[in-house]
C-alpha positions, 0 to 999 in steps of 0.5 A: 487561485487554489491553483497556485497552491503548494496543495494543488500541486500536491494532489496534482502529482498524487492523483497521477501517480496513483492512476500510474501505480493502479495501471501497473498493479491491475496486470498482477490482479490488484487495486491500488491500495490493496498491496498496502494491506499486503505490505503489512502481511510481508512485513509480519504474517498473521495480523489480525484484523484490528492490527491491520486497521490500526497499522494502515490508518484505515476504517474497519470496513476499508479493511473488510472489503480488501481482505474479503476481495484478497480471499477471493483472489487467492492472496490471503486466508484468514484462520483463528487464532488457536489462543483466542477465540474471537480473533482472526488472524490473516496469512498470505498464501504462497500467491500472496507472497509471490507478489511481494517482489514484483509489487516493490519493483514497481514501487520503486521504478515509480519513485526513480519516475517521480525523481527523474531530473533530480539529482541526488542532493534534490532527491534527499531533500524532497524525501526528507521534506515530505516527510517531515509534513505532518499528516 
């Protein structure tokens, strides 16, 4: 029974923690998903398009539409690249960079939800398990 499998589990617990993410990311206007493209942007400023695409692991039009829907929200702009013609390079704007701590706050109040009931020692191991799976 595919119910019984460590992947149902899996999807089980991702598919309700990204509807609690979308449900606490929707009251600062975002999408789920969307503020892993502005993580980037926090990270480093001023990426283009492809470094964006490469870095998230995302198809170009994935990217497209979110930047298109970020720009019109007032988060992002986009401006060429003075030294290269056919590039564009994307930039927070000060709306864009004021979301950075309260999108890792809720972050990180969904990660102490996910390991409510797991002591220390359980919560560094599932970390370390999980992320040794190859994806």
């Amino acid at each position: 029974m595919l119910e019984e499998t460590l992947t149902y589990a899996l999807i089980k617990v991702m598919k309700s923690h990204r509807n609690q993410l979308a449900a606490e990311l929707g009251p600062l206007g975002l999408h789920a998903g969307q503020e892993l493209l502005l993580n980037q942007l926090w990270r480093q400023d001023g990426l283009c398009q492809g470094e964006l695409i490469t870095r998230l692991g995302v198809e170009p039009p994935t990217v497209t539409k979110t930047l298109q829907r970020l720009e019109r929200a007032g988060l992002v702009r986009r401006a060429p690249d003075p030294g290269r013609a056919r590039v564009t390079r994307v930039y927070l704007t000060d709306a864009g960079k004021a979301l950075q701590k309260p999108v890792e706050d809720i972050w990180n109040r969904l990660d102490e939800e996910l390991l409510r009931g797991f002591d220390a020692d359980e919560r560094g191991l599932l970390a370390r398990l999980v992320r040794a799976i190859p994806h």
